[in-house]
C-alpha positions, -999 to 999 in steps of 0.1 A, spaced: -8 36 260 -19 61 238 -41 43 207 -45 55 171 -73 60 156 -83 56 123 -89 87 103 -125 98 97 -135 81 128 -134 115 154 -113 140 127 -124 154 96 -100 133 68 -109 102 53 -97 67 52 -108 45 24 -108 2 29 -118 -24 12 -132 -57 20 -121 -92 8 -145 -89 -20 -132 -56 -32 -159 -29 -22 -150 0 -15 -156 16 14 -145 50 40 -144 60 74 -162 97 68 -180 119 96 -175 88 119 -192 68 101 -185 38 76 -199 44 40 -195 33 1 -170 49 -13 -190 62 -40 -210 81 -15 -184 107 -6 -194 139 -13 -187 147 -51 -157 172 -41 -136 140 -28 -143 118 -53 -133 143 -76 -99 149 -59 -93 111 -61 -104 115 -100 -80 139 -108 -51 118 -98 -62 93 -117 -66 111 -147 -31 128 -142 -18 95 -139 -10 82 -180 4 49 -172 -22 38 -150 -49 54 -175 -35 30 -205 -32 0 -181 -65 3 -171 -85 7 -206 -63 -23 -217 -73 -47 -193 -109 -37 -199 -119 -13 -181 -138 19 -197 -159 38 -174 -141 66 -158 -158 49 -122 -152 13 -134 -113 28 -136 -116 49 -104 -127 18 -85 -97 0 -93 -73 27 -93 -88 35 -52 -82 3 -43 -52 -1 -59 -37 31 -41 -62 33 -10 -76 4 -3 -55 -11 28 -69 -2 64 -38 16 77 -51 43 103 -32 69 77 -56 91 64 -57 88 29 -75 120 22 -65 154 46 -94 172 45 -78 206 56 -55 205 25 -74 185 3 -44 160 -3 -46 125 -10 -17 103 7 -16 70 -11 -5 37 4 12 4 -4 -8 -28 10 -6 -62 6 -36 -70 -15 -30 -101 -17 -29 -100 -59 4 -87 -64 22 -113 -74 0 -118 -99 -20 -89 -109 -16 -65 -144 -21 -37 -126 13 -36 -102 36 -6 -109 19 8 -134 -16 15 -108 -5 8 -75 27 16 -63 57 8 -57 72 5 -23 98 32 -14 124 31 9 140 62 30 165 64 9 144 73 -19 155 37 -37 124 11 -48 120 -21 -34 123 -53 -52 97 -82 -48 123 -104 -33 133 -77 -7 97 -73 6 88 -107 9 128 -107 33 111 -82 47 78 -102 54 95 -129 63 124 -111 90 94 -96 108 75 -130 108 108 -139 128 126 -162 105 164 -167 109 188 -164 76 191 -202 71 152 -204 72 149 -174 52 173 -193 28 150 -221 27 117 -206 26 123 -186 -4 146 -216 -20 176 -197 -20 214 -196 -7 220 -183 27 251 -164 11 221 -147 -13 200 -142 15 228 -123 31 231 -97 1 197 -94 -2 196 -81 34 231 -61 33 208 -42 4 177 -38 27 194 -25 53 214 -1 33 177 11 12 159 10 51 189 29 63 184 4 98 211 -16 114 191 -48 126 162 -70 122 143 -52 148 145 -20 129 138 -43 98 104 -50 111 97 -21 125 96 -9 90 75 -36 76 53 -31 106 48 12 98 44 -3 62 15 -23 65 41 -59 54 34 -72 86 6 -83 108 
């Protein structure tokens, strides 16, 4: 069985974590460091995004935060910050590759979809809330009728939500359901 790697660890891009107190962190030259300590030409790639990006700009200064790093920090973990073995910084190219994870704040946090992103699916269409926790909960191996009640819904609802996931997936099945939520860091 051929394992993956995470990026930075024997290749020359850059993966960037966080931990469960929000540090910052990538795998760089094989080695684990602050984020803040990349060299100055990578944090400034992950700048310019940033300050190309309006909405998340405005969302940002209005929920307090100032400092172009104070900003930064939030916008990297925000876009970055999951562990996903994807590099999010090619090195060769100089492109940044951003990520949706499950930070665990989305359902509550000022900052969703307009500094993180939103989940897209392979036909280009966004994901709702609702159809990524179906998603979740189909690759945690729950049948329609416990689907239905888990999320305190009809099983005739449950059913459209998943005729719509399938169709936005393009997949056929639950297994190719959770493959997806597996190749988008939804499931564990």
């Amino acid at each position: 069985m051929k394992q993956k790697l995470p990026a930075g660890l024997i290749d020359s891009n850059i993966e960037v974590f966080s931990d469960e107190k929000e540090n910052l962190f990538a795998i760089h030259g094989g080695i684990t460091i602050a984020f803040f300590d990349l060299p100055e030409e990578i944090i400034a790639a992950f700048k310019e995004e940033m300050l190309n990006n309006t909405q998340a700009i405005v969302s940002l200064n209005k929920h307090g935060l100032k400092t172009i790093d104070e900003m930064l920090h939030q916008y990297v973990w925000c876009n970055y910050g999951g562990f996903d073995n994807t590099p999010d910084f090619i090195t060769e190219s100089n492109d940044l590759t951003k990520e949706f994870w499950l930070c665990g704040k989305r359902k509550d946090c000022p900052f969703v979809h307009k500094v993180c992103g939103q989940l897209i699916a392979p036909n280009e269409e966004y994901l709702t809330k609702q159809e990524i926790r179906i998603i979740q909960l189909i690759a945690a191996g729950l049948f329609d009728a416990e689907l239905a009640e888990t999320l305190f819904i009809a099983q005739g609802t449950i059913i459209a939500h998943k005729a719509n996931i399938f169709r936005k997936l393009q997949v056929n099945s639950k297994n190719e359901v959770t493959i997806f939520a597996y190749q988008n860091n939804l499931a564990k």
